[in-house]
C-alpha positions as a Markdown table, in Angstrom:
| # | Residue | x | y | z |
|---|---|---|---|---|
| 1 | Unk | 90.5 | 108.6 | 48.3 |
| 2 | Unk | 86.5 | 108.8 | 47.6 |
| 3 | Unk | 83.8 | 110.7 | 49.9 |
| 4 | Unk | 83.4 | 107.4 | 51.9 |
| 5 | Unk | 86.5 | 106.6 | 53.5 |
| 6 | Unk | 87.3 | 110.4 | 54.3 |
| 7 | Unk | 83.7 | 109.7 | 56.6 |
| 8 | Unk | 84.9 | 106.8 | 57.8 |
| 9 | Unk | 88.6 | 107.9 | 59.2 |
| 10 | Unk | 86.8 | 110.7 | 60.3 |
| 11 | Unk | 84.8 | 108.3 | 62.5 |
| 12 | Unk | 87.1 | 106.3 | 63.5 |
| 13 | Unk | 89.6 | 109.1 | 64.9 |
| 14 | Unk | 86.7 | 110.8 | 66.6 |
| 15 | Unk | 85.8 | 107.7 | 68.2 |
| 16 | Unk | 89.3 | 106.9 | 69.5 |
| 17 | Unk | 89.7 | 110.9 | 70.3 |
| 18 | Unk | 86.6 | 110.6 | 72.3 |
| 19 | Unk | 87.8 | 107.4 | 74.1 |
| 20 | Unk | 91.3 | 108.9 | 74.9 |
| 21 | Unk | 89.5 | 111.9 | 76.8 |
| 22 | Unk | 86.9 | 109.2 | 78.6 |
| 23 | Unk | 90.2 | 107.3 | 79.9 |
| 24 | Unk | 91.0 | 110.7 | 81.6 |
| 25 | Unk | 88.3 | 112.1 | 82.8 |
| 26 | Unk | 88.9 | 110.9 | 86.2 |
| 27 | Unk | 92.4 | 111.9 | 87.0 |
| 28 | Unk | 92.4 | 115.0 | 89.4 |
| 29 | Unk | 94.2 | 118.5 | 87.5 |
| 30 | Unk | 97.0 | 118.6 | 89.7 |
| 31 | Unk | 97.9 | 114.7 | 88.3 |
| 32 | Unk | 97.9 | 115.3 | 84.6 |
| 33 | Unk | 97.4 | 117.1 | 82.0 |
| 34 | Unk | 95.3 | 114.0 | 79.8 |
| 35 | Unk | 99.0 | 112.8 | 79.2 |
| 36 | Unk | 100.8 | 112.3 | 82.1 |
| 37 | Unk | 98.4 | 109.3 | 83.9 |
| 38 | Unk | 98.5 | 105.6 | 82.7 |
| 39 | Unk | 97.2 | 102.4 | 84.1 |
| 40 | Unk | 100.2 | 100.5 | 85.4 |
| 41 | Unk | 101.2 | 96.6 | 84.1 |
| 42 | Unk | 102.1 | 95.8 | 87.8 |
| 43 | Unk | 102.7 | 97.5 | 91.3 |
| 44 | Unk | 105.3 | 95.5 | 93.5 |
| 45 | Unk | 107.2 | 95.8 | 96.5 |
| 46 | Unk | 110.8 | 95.5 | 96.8 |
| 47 | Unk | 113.5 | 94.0 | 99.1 |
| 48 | Unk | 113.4 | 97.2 | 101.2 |
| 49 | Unk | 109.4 | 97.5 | 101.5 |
| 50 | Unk | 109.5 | 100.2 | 98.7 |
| 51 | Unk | 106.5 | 100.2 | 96.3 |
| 52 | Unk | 107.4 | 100.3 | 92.6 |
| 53 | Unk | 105.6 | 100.6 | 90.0 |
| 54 | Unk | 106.0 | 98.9 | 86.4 |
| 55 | Unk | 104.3 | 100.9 | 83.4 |
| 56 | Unk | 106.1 | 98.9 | 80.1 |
| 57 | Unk | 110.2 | 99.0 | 80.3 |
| 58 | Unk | 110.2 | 101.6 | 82.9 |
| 59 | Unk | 110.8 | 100.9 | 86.8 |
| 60 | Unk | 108.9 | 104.1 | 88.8 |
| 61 | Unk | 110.0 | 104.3 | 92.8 |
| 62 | Unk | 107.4 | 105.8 | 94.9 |
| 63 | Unk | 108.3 | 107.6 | 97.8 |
| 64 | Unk | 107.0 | 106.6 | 101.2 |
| 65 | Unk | 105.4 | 110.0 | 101.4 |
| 66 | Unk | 103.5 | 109.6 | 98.2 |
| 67 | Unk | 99.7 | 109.2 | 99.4 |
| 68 | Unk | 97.7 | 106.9 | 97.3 |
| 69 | Unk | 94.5 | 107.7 | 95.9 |
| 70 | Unk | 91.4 | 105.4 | 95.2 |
| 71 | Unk | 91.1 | 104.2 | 91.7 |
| 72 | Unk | 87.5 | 103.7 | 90.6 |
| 73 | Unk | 88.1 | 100.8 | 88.0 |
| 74 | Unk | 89.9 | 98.5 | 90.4 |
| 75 | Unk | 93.5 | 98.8 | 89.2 |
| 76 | Unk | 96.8 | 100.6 | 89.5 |
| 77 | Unk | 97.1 | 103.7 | 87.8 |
| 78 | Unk | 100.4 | 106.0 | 88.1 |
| 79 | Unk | 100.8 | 109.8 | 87.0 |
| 80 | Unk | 104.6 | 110.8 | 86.2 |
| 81 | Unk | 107.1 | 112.8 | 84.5 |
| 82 | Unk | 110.0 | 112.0 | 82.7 |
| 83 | Unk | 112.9 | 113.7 | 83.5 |
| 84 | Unk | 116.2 | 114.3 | 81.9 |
| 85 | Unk | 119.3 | 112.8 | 84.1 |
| 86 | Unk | 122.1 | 115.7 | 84.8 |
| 87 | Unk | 125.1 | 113.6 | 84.6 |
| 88 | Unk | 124.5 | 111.7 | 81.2 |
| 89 | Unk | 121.7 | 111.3 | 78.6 |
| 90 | Unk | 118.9 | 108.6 | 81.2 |
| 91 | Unk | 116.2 | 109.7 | 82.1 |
| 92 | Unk | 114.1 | 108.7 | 85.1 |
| 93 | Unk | 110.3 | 108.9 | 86.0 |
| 94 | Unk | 109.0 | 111.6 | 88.9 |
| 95 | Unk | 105.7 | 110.0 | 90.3 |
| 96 | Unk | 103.2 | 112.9 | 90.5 |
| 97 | Unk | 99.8 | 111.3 | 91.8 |
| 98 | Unk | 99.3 | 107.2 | 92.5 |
| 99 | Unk | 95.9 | 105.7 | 92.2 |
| 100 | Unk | 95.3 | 102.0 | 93.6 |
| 101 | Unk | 92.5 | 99.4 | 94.2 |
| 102 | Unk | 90.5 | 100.6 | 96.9 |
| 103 | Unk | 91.0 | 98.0 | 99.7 |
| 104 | Unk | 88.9 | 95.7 | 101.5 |
């Protein structure tokens, strides 16, 4: 590999380093530690009136007692933990912090 495409991947994975941390910077402490916070695909409600919310494959139940915080880009962002099930090898999602639209 010459001198010029070492420069270049170094800029590149600085850039996308730089943007990862940006992407972050918003989430309180006590929600994440920069890996623990995503934008949702989609927030619904369900038969009962519970909120869930859909981050790829995974279904994440929010508790009624689960404030929701103000998101400051206008969409759905959740902060959870995966967790290892005790009676067989699932694994579910523990919501930690929930950030929403701010409404109007």
């Amino acid at each position: 590999m010459n001198h010029g495409r070492i420069l270049v991947l170094a800029a590149v994975l600085a850039t996308s380093c730089a943007l990862e941390v940006a992407a972050h910077s918003w989430y309180p402490k006590e929600c994440c530690s920069n890996r623990d916070c995503v934008p949702a695909d989609l927030m619904t409600t369900d038969a009962r009136g519970d909120r869930i919310v859909v981050v790829g494959a995974r279904r994440i139940w929010i508790p009624a007692g689960l404030a929701a915080g103000s998101s400051p880009d206008g969409r759905v962002h959740i902060c959870f933990r995966v967790v290892a099930g005790e009676l067989d090898n699932s694994t579910f999602a523990v919501p930690i912090c929930l950030f929403v639209p701010a409404q109007s």
